[in-house]
C-alpha positions in Angstrom: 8.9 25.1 -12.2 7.5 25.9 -8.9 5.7 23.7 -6.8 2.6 24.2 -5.1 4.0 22.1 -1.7 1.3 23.1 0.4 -1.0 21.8 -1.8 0.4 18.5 -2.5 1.2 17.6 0.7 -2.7 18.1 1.6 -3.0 15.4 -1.2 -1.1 13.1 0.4 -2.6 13.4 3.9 -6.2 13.3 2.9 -6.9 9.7 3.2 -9.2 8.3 0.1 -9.2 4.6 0.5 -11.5 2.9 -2.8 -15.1 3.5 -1.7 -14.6 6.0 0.4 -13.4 8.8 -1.1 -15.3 11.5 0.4 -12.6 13.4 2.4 -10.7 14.0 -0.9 -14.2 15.0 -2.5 -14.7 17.5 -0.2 -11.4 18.7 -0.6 -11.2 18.9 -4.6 -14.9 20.9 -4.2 -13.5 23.4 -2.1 -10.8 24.0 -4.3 -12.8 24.2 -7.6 -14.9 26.8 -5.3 -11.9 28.7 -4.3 -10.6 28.9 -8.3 -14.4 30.0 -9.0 -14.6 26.9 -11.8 -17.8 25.6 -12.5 -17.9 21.8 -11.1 -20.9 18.6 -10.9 -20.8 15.1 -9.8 -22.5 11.9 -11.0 -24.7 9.4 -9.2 -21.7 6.9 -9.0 -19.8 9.7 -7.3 -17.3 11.1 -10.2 -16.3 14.9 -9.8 -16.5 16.5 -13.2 -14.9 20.5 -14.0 -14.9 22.6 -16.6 -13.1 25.7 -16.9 -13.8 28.7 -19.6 -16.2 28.6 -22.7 -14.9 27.0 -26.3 -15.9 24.6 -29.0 -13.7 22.1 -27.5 -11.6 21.7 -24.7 -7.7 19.6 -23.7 -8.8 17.4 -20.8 -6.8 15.8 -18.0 -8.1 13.0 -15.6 -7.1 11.3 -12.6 -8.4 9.0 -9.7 -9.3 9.8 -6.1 -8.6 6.9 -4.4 -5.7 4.7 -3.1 -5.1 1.3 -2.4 -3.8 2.6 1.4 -6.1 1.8 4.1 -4.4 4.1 7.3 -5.7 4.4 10.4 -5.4 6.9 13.4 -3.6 9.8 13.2 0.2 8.8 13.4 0.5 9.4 9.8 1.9 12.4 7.6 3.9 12.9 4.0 7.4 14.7 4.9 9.8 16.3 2.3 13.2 15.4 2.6 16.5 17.1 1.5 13.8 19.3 -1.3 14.0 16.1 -3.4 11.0 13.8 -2.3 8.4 13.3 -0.6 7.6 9.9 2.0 4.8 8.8 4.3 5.6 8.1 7.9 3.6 6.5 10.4 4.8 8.1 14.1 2.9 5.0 15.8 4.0 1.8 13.7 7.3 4.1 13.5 8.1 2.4 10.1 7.2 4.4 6.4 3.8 3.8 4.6 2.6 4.8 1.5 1.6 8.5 0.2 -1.1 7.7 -2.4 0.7 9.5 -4.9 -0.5 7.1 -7.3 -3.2 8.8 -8.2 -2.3 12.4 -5.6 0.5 13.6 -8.2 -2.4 13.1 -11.1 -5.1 15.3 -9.3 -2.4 17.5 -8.7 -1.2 17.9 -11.9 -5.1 17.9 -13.0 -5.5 21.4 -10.3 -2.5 22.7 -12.2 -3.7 23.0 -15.3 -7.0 23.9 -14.0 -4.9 27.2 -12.3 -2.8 27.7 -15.4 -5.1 27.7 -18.9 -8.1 29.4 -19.2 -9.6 26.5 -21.1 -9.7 22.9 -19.3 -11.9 20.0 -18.6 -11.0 17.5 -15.8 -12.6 14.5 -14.0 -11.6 12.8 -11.3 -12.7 9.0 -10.6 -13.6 7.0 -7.6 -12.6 3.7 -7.5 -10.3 3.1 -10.4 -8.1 0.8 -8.0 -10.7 -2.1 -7.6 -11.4 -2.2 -11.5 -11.8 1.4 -12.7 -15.6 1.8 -11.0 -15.6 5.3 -11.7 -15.0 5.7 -15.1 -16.8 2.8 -16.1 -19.5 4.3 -15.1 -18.7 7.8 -16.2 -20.8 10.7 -18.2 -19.4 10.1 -21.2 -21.0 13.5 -22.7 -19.0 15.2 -20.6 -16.3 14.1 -23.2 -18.1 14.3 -26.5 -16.5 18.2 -26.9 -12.7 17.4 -25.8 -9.3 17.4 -27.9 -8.0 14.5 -26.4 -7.4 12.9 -22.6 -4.3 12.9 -20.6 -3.8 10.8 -17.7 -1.0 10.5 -15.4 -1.1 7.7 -13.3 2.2 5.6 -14.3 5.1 5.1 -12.1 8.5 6.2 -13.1 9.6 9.4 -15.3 9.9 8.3 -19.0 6.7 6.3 -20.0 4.1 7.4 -22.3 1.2 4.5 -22.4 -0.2 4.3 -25.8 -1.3 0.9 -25.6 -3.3 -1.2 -23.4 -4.3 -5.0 -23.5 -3.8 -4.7 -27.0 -5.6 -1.5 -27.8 -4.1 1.6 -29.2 -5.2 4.8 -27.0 -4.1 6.9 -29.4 -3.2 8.1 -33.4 -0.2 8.2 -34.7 -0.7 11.9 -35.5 -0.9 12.6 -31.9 1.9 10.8 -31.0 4.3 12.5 -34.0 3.2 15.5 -32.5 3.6 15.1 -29.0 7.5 14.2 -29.6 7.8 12.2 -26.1 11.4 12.2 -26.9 12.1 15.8 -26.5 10.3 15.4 -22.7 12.6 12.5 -22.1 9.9 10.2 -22.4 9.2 7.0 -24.9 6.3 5.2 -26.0 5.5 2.0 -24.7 2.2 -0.5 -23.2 0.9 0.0 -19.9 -1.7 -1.4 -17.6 -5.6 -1.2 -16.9 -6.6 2.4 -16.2 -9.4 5.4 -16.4 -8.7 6.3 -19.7 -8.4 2.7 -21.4 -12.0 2.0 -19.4 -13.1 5.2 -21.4 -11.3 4.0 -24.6 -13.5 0.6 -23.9 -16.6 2.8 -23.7 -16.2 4.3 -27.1 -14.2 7.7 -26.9 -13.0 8.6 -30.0 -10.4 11.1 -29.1 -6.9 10.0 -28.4 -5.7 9.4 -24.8 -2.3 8.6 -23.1 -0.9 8.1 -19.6 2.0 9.6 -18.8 4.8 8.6 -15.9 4.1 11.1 -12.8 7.3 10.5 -10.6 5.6 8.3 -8.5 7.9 5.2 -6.7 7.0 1.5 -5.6 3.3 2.4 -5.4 0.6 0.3 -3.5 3.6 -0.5 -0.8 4.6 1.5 2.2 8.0 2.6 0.5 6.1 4.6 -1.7 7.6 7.9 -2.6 7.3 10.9 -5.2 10.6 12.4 -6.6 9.7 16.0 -7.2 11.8 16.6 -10.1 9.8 13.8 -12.1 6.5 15.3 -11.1 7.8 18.6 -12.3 8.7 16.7 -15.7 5.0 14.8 -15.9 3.8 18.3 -15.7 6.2 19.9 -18.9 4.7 17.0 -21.1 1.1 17.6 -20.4 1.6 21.9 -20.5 3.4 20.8 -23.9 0.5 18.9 -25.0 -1.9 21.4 -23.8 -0.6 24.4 -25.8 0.4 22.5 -28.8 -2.8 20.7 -29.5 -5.7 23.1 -30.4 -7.6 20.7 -32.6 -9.3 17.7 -31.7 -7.1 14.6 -32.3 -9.9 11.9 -33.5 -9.2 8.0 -33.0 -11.4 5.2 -33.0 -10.8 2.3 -30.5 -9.5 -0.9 -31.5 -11.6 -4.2 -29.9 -8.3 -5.1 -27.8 -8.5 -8.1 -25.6 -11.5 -8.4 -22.5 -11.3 -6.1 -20.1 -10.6 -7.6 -16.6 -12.5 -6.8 -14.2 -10.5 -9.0 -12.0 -7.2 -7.5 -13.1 -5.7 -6.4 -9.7 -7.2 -9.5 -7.4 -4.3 -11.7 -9.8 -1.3 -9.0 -7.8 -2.2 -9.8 -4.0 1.4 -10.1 -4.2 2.2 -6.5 -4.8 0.9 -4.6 -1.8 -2.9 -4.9 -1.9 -4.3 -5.5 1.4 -7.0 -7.8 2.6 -9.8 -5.5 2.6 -8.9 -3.7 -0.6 -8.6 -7.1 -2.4 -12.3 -7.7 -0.6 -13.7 -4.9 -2.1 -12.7 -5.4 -5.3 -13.8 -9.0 -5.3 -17.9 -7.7 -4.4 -17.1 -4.5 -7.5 -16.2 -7.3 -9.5 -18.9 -9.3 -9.0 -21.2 -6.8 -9.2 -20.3 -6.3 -12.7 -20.3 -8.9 -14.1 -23.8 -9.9 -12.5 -25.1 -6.3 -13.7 -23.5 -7.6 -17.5 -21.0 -5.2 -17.9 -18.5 -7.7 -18.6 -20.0 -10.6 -20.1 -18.2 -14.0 -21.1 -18.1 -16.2 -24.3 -20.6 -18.7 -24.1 -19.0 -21.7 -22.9 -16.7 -20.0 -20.5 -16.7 -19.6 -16.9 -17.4 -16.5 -14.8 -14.4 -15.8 -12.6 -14.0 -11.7 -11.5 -15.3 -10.4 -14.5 -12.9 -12.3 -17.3 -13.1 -15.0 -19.3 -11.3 -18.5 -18.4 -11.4 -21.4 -21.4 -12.3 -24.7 -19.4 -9.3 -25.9 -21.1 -7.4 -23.8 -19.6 -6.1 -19.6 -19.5 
Protein backbone atom coordinates (compact mmCIF):
# COMPACT_ATOMS: atom_id res chain seq x y z
CA UNK A 1 0.00 0.00 0.00
CA UNK A 2 1.31 3.42 -0.46
CA UNK A 3 1.53 5.83 2.03
CA UNK A 4 0.55 9.26 2.02
CA UNK A 5 4.09 10.44 4.14
CA UNK A 6 3.58 13.95 3.72
CA UNK A 7 0.42 13.77 5.13
CA UNK A 8 1.11 11.80 8.13
CA UNK A 9 3.96 13.46 9.13
CA UNK A 10 1.85 16.87 9.19
CA UNK A 11 -0.26 14.72 11.73
CA UNK A 12 2.34 14.20 13.87
CA UNK A 13 3.73 17.79 14.01
CA UNK A 14 0.48 19.57 14.47
CA UNK A 15 0.33 19.83 18.10
CA UNK A 16 -3.39 19.02 19.56
CA UNK A 17 -2.90 18.83 23.26
CA UNK A 18 -6.84 17.90 25.03
CA UNK A 19 -8.60 21.19 24.94
CA UNK A 20 -6.87 22.68 22.54
CA UNK A 21 -7.21 21.14 19.54
CA UNK A 22 -7.63 23.95 17.18
CA UNK A 23 -4.41 23.71 15.11
CA UNK A 24 -5.43 20.08 14.06
CA UNK A 25 -9.04 21.61 13.40
CA UNK A 26 -7.94 23.83 11.19
CA UNK A 27 -5.88 21.39 9.55
CA UNK A 28 -8.60 18.54 9.12
CA UNK A 29 -11.01 21.57 7.55
CA UNK A 30 -8.68 22.49 5.05
CA UNK A 31 -8.27 19.11 3.95
CA UNK A 32 -12.03 18.18 3.87
CA UNK A 33 -12.02 21.64 1.69
CA UNK A 34 -9.32 20.46 -0.50
CA UNK A 35 -11.25 16.83 -1.16
CA UNK A 36 -14.45 19.03 -1.78
CA UNK A 37 -16.42 16.85 1.09
CA UNK A 38 -19.16 18.44 2.81
CA UNK A 39 -18.04 19.01 6.65
CA UNK A 40 -19.83 20.76 10.20
CA UNK A 41 -18.86 20.97 13.70
CA UNK A 42 -20.78 21.00 16.99
CA UNK A 43 -20.97 23.42 19.91
CA UNK A 44 -18.61 21.14 21.98
CA UNK A 45 -16.18 21.39 19.12
CA UNK A 46 -16.54 17.74 17.26
CA UNK A 47 -15.73 17.86 13.34
CA UNK A 48 -18.31 15.78 11.62
CA UNK A 49 -17.95 14.64 7.36
CA UNK A 50 -19.83 13.10 5.09
CA UNK A 51 -18.90 12.04 1.86
CA UNK A 52 -21.47 11.01 -1.18
CA UNK A 53 -25.39 10.48 -1.06
CA UNK A 54 -26.86 6.87 0.15
CA UNK A 55 -29.38 5.29 2.55
CA UNK A 56 -26.66 4.49 4.84
CA UNK A 57 -23.23 4.96 5.15
CA UNK A 58 -19.68 2.68 6.77
CA UNK A 59 -18.23 5.18 9.29
CA UNK A 60 -14.81 5.54 10.73
CA UNK A 61 -13.92 7.84 13.90
CA UNK A 62 -10.98 8.97 15.59
CA UNK A 63 -9.78 11.61 18.18
CA UNK A 64 -7.93 14.93 17.76
CA UNK A 65 -6.09 15.23 20.64
CA UNK A 66 -3.02 13.90 22.58
CA UNK A 67 -1.91 13.48 25.90
CA UNK A 68 1.62 15.51 24.66
CA UNK A 69 1.97 18.83 25.86
CA UNK A 70 5.27 20.26 23.64
CA UNK A 71 6.54 23.35 23.68
CA UNK A 72 8.79 25.61 21.32
CA UNK A 73 9.74 24.58 18.22
CA UNK A 74 12.65 21.98 18.72
CA UNK A 75 10.27 19.22 17.94
CA UNK A 76 9.56 17.10 14.59
CA UNK A 77 8.44 13.28 13.69
CA UNK A 78 11.44 11.73 11.54
CA UNK A 79 11.22 8.44 9.43
CA UNK A 80 13.86 6.18 9.89
CA UNK A 81 15.34 3.29 7.73
CA UNK A 82 11.41 3.55 5.80
CA UNK A 83 10.20 1.38 8.76
CA UNK A 84 9.00 4.02 11.46
CA UNK A 85 8.34 6.95 12.40
CA UNK A 86 9.81 8.92 16.03
CA UNK A 87 9.47 12.29 17.58
CA UNK A 88 12.63 14.23 18.49
CA UNK A 89 13.06 17.16 20.44
CA UNK A 90 16.46 19.14 18.96
CA UNK A 91 16.39 21.25 22.37
CA UNK A 92 15.84 18.62 25.21
CA UNK A 93 17.91 16.48 22.49
CA UNK A 94 16.19 13.22 23.90
CA UNK A 95 12.89 11.54 21.82
CA UNK A 96 9.15 12.60 22.69
CA UNK A 97 6.07 11.35 21.68
CA UNK A 98 4.31 11.67 18.08
CA UNK A 99 0.61 11.51 19.01
CA UNK A 100 0.08 8.76 16.92
CA UNK A 101 -2.43 7.56 19.24
CA UNK A 102 -5.02 9.10 17.86
CA UNK A 103 -2.71 10.69 14.31
CA UNK A 104 -2.62 7.19 12.67
CA UNK A 105 -6.75 7.04 13.30
CA UNK A 106 -7.41 10.51 11.61
CA UNK A 107 -5.22 9.34 9.11
CA UNK A 108 -6.65 6.28 8.38
CA UNK A 109 -10.12 8.19 8.79
CA UNK A 110 -8.68 10.89 5.56
CA UNK A 111 -7.94 7.62 3.76
CA UNK A 112 -10.99 6.27 3.40
CA UNK A 113 -12.53 9.59 3.02
CA UNK A 114 -9.98 9.77 -0.45
CA UNK A 115 -10.67 6.17 -1.41
CA UNK A 116 -14.75 5.36 -1.25
CA UNK A 117 -17.17 7.38 -2.57
CA UNK A 118 -19.49 6.73 0.35
CA UNK A 119 -18.02 7.61 4.02
CA UNK A 120 -19.00 9.21 7.22
CA UNK A 121 -16.28 10.30 9.75
CA UNK A 122 -16.04 12.23 13.05
CA UNK A 123 -13.29 13.26 14.71
CA UNK A 124 -13.45 14.01 18.72
CA UNK A 125 -11.88 16.44 20.96
CA UNK A 126 -10.93 15.39 24.09
CA UNK A 127 -11.32 11.73 24.26
CA UNK A 128 -8.00 11.59 26.38
CA UNK A 129 -9.41 13.23 29.62
CA UNK A 130 -12.68 10.99 29.58
CA UNK A 131 -13.94 10.84 25.95
CA UNK A 132 -15.43 14.80 26.14
CA UNK A 133 -16.14 14.75 22.66
CA UNK A 134 -18.08 11.98 21.92
CA UNK A 135 -19.93 12.18 25.01
CA UNK A 136 -21.23 14.93 23.88
CA UNK A 137 -21.58 14.04 20.28
CA UNK A 138 -24.67 14.51 17.56
CA UNK A 139 -25.67 11.32 17.74
CA UNK A 140 -28.04 11.87 14.58
CA UNK A 141 -25.27 12.14 12.70
CA UNK A 142 -25.13 8.24 13.34
CA UNK A 143 -28.72 7.29 13.11
CA UNK A 144 -28.06 6.37 9.01
CA UNK A 145 -24.50 4.40 9.40
CA UNK A 146 -23.61 0.50 8.84
CA UNK A 147 -21.52 0.32 11.68
CA UNK A 148 -18.35 2.37 13.39
CA UNK A 149 -14.71 1.61 13.13
CA UNK A 150 -12.20 3.06 15.40
CA UNK A 151 -8.61 2.72 15.47
CA UNK A 152 -7.10 3.83 18.38
CA UNK A 153 -5.39 0.60 20.01
CA UNK A 154 -1.74 0.11 20.22
CA UNK A 155 -0.09 -2.93 18.62
CA UNK A 156 -1.01 -4.83 15.22
CA UNK A 157 -3.35 -7.71 16.08
CA UNK A 158 -6.19 -6.47 18.32
CA UNK A 159 -9.79 -6.14 17.48
CA UNK A 160 -11.73 -4.55 20.67
CA UNK A 161 -15.09 -6.06 20.86
CA UNK A 162 -15.58 -5.58 24.34
CA UNK A 163 -15.35 -2.87 26.80
CA UNK A 164 -15.92 -2.77 30.67
CA UNK A 165 -18.12 -5.59 30.10
CA UNK A 166 -20.10 -4.43 27.11
CA UNK A 167 -20.09 -6.08 23.83
CA UNK A 168 -19.54 -3.36 20.94
CA UNK A 169 -20.52 -5.54 18.51
CA UNK A 170 -22.76 -8.76 17.04
CA UNK A 171 -21.52 -11.79 16.45
CA UNK A 172 -22.64 -11.55 12.73
CA UNK A 173 -20.27 -8.79 12.35
CA UNK A 174 -17.62 -10.28 13.83
CA UNK A 175 -18.05 -13.85 11.66
CA UNK A 176 -17.94 -11.71 8.88
CA UNK A 177 -15.15 -9.56 9.52
CA UNK A 178 -12.83 -12.80 9.85
CA UNK A 179 -10.02 -10.81 12.01
CA UNK A 180 -8.03 -13.85 11.54
CA UNK A 181 -7.43 -13.56 7.91
CA UNK A 182 -5.99 -9.76 8.76
CA UNK A 183 -3.78 -11.27 11.39
CA UNK A 184 -5.89 -9.90 13.96
CA UNK A 185 -7.96 -11.53 17.04
CA UNK A 186 -10.74 -10.55 19.09
CA UNK A 187 -10.20 -9.52 22.50
CA UNK A 188 -11.33 -6.47 25.51
CA UNK A 189 -9.94 -3.22 25.34
CA UNK A 190 -10.12 0.00 27.18
CA UNK A 191 -12.37 3.24 27.54
CA UNK A 192 -12.76 4.98 24.15
CA UNK A 193 -15.00 7.17 21.50
CA UNK A 194 -16.96 4.44 20.33
CA UNK A 195 -17.71 2.59 23.71
CA UNK A 196 -18.79 6.40 24.98
CA UNK A 197 -21.19 6.18 21.80
CA UNK A 198 -22.13 2.47 22.63
CA UNK A 199 -23.04 4.06 26.33
CA UNK A 200 -25.12 6.67 24.52
CA UNK A 201 -27.36 4.15 22.80
CA UNK A 202 -25.96 3.38 19.15
CA UNK A 203 -27.30 0.48 17.93
CA UNK A 204 -24.95 -0.42 15.19
CA UNK A 205 -21.89 -2.44 15.88
CA UNK A 206 -18.54 -0.79 16.51
CA UNK A 207 -14.86 -2.06 17.02
CA UNK A 208 -11.41 -0.70 17.58
CA UNK A 209 -8.84 -1.94 15.72
CA UNK A 210 -4.74 -1.95 16.59
CA UNK A 211 -3.22 1.08 14.36
CA UNK A 212 0.58 0.29 14.75
CA UNK A 213 1.02 2.67 17.28
CA UNK A 214 4.09 1.93 20.10
CA UNK A 215 4.33 2.88 23.94
CA UNK A 216 1.82 5.71 23.57
CA UNK A 217 1.37 8.60 26.09
CA UNK A 218 5.43 8.33 26.69
CA UNK A 219 8.16 10.06 24.72
CA UNK A 220 9.28 6.59 23.13
CA UNK A 221 6.32 6.62 21.29
CA UNK A 222 6.61 5.36 17.70
CA UNK A 223 4.39 4.18 14.62
CA UNK A 224 5.74 1.10 12.64
CA UNK A 225 4.46 1.78 9.13
CA UNK A 226 3.91 -1.71 8.16
CA UNK A 227 1.26 -2.06 11.01
CA UNK A 228 -0.50 1.13 10.00
CA UNK A 229 -0.56 -0.20 6.56
CA UNK A 230 -2.26 -3.41 8.07
CA UNK A 231 -4.93 -1.29 10.38
CA UNK A 232 -5.73 0.15 7.08
CA UNK A 233 -6.42 -3.57 5.01
CA UNK A 234 -8.85 -4.46 7.90
CA UNK A 235 -10.97 -1.36 7.80
CA UNK A 236 -10.89 -1.24 3.52
CA UNK A 237 -11.95 -5.02 4.19
CA UNK A 238 -14.71 -4.07 6.37
CA UNK A 239 -15.68 -1.22 4.22
CA UNK A 240 -16.30 -3.09 0.98
CA UNK A 241 -17.65 -6.16 2.54
CA UNK A 242 -20.30 -4.65 4.69
CA UNK A 243 -23.10 -3.03 2.58
CA UNK A 244 -25.94 -3.52 5.16
CA UNK A 245 -26.31 -2.16 8.33
CA UNK A 246 -25.01 -4.48 11.09
CA UNK A 247 -27.76 -3.74 14.03
CA UNK A 248 -26.76 -4.40 17.87
CA UNK A 249 -28.20 -3.22 20.91
CA UNK A 250 -25.84 -2.25 23.84
CA UNK A 251 -25.45 -4.27 26.82
CA UNK A 252 -25.68 -2.10 30.46
CA UNK A 253 -21.77 -3.07 31.05
CA UNK A 254 -20.27 -1.74 34.16
CA UNK A 255 -20.21 2.51 35.03
CA UNK A 256 -18.47 4.35 32.93
CA UNK A 257 -15.38 6.12 34.46
CA UNK A 258 -15.13 9.21 34.11
CA UNK A 259 -12.06 9.17 36.16
CA UNK A 260 -10.57 6.24 34.16
CA UNK A 261 -7.20 7.74 33.14
CA UNK A 262 -6.50 9.99 36.55
CA UNK A 263 -5.97 5.95 38.20
CA UNK A 264 -2.57 5.72 35.31
CA UNK A 265 -0.54 8.87 36.40
CA UNK A 266 1.89 6.24 36.21
CA UNK A 267 1.85 5.67 32.51
CA UNK A 268 2.99 8.94 31.04
CA UNK A 269 0.32 11.50 31.79
CA UNK A 270 1.61 14.69 32.79
CA UNK A 271 0.65 17.09 35.44
CA UNK A 272 -1.44 19.37 33.48
CA UNK A 273 -3.16 16.77 31.37
CA UNK A 274 -4.04 14.78 34.67
CA UNK A 275 -5.30 18.58 35.75
CA UNK A 276 -7.57 18.86 33.14
CA UNK A 277 -9.05 15.88 33.27
CA UNK A 278 -9.68 16.17 36.98
CA UNK A 279 -11.97 19.74 36.24
CA UNK A 280 -13.73 17.52 32.77
CA UNK A 281 -14.44 15.05 35.39
CA UNK A 282 -15.85 17.04 37.67
CA UNK A 283 -17.73 18.86 35.45
CA UNK A 284 -19.58 15.75 34.70
CA UNK A 285 -20.47 14.52 37.12
CA UNK A 286 -21.78 17.92 38.71
CA UNK A 287 -23.67 18.43 35.23
CA UNK A 288 -25.18 14.43 36.02
CA UNK A 289 -23.79 12.77 33.34
CA UNK A 290 -22.41 10.23 35.51
CA UNK A 291 -24.42 9.81 38.47
CA UNK A 292 -23.63 7.38 41.52
CA UNK A 293 -25.76 4.81 43.51
CA UNK A 294 -27.27 6.32 46.31
CA UNK A 295 -25.14 5.63 49.15
CA UNK A 296 -21.95 5.94 47.29
CA UNK A 297 -19.43 8.59 47.09
CA UNK A 298 -18.53 10.97 44.29
CA UNK A 299 -14.97 10.50 43.31
CA UNK A 300 -14.07 11.57 39.34
CA UNK A 301 -17.13 10.52 37.95
CA UNK A 302 -17.40 6.61 39.38
CA UNK A 303 -18.79 4.95 41.94
CA UNK A 304 -16.72 3.94 45.31
CA UNK A 305 -18.82 1.48 47.94
CA UNK A 306 -17.79 3.09 51.49
CA UNK A 307 -16.85 -0.34 52.21
CA UNK A 308 -14.53 -0.41 49.94
CA UNK A 309 -13.78 -0.66 45.60
Amino acid sequence: MKYDMERLITLYNTASPSGREEPMIRLLKAELERMGIPHYRDRKGNLYAVKGRAKTYPCVVAHMDEVHRRTGKGYAAHIVDGRFVIGYDRKRKKTAGIGADDKNGIWICLKCLEDFKIMKCAFFVQEETGCIGSGEADMDFFADCRFVLQCDRKGDSDLVTRISGMDLCSEEFLERVNPEKYGYRATCGMHTDVYALKRRGLEVSCVNISCGYYKPHTDHEYTVLRDLAKCYRLVRHIVRSHKEVSRHRPSPGQRFMAGYYGLFGQMGYDGEFLTCHRENSLQQVRSGRFRTEEGGKKQAGFHVRSKGI
